[in-house]
GUKEMAR-135622 format. One record per residue: x, y, z of N, C-alpha, C, O in turn; residue in one letter. Coordinates in steps of 0.001 Angstrom, whole numbers, plus 500000, padded with zeros to 6 digits. Example, Ala and Ser with C-alpha at 12.3 -4.5 7.8 and 13.67 -1.06 7.14 Angstrom:
BEGIN
513190494310507800512300495500507800513200496700507800514236496681508465A512850497750507080513670498940507140512900500030507870513409501138508039S
This chain:
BEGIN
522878507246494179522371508609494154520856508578494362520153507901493612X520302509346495436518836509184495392518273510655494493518792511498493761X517552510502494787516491511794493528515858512229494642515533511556495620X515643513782494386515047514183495509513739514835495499513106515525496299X513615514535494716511851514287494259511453513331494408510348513374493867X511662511960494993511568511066495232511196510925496528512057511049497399X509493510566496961508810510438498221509012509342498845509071508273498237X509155509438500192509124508019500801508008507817501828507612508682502609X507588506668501737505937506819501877505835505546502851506444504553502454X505051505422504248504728504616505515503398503901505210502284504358505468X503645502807504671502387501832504709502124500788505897502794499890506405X500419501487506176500581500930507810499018500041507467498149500722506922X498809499120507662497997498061507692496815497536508750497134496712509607X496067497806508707495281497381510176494512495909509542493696495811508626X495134494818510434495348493566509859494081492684510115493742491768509366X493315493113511428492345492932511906491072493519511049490216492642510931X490776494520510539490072495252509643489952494539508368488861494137507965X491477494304507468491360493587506108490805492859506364490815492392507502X489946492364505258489222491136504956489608490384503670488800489554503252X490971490623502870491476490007501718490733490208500600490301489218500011X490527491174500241489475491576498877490646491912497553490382492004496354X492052492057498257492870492133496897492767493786496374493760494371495944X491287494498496491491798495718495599492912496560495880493512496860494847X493420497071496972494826497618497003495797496538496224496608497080495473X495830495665496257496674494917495143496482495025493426497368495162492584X495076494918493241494404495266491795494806496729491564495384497027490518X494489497778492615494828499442491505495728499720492362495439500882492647X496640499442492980498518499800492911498946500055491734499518499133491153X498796501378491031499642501458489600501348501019489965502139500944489025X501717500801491107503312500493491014503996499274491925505117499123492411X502295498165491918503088496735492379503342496812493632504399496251493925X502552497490494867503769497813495498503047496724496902503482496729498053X501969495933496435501444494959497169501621493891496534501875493649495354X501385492977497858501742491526496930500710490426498304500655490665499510X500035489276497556499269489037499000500682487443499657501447486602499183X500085488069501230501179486832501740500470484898501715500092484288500715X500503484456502961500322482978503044498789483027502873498020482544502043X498642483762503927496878483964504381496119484991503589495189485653504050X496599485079502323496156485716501050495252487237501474494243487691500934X495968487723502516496319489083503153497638489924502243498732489449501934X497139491211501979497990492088501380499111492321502107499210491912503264X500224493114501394501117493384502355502041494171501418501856494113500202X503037494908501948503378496240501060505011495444501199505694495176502187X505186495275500024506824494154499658507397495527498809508593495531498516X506845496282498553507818497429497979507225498632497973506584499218497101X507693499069499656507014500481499470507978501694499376507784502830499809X509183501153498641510017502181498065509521503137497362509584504363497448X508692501953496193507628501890494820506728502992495175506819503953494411X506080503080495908505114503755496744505130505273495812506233505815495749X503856506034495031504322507228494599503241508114495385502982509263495028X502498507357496721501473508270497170500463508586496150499975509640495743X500354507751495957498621507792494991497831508017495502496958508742495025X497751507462496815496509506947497602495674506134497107494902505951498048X495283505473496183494473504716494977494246503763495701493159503319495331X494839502843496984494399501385497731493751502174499136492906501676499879X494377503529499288493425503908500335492024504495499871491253503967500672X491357505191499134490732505157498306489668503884498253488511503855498671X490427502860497613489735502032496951488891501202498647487675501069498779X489844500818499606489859499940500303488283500289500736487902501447500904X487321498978500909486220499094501427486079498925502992484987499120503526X487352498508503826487300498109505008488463499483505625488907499410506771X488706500249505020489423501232505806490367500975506326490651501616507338X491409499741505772492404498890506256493693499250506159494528498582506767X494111500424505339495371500774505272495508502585505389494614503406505178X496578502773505692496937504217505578498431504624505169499434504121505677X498429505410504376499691506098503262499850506968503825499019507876503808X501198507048504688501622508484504799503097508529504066503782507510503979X503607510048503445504639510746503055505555510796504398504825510916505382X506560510754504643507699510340505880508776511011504954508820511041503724X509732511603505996510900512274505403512008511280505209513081511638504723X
């Protein structure tokens, strides 16, 4: 059963831009980053995702973008 208040949310990465600083990983209130090999972020659960915006926000390199998707 899904909930339908329940957002589903497009995490899009500009990979070239990151520079691995971790804060979208640090204020994700819901985990929803995790860093890979090359200790680059990466969104392993963007089910989780509640549209905070809090890593877009935070990010100093303008490296990610949160959108709401039906």
């Amino acid at each position: 059963m899904t909930d339908p208040e329940k957002k589903n949310a497009e995490i899009r990465f500009n990979r070239k831009r990151c520079k691995a600083c971790a804060i979208c990983v640090t204020f994700c209130p819901k985990q929803v980053f995790e860093l890979d090999e090359k200790a680059k972020p990466q969104a392993v659960r963007p089910e989780d995702c509640i549209l905070c915006n809090m890593c877009v926000l935070r990010c100093p390199d303008f490296a990610l973008e949160v959108e709401e998707v039906e």
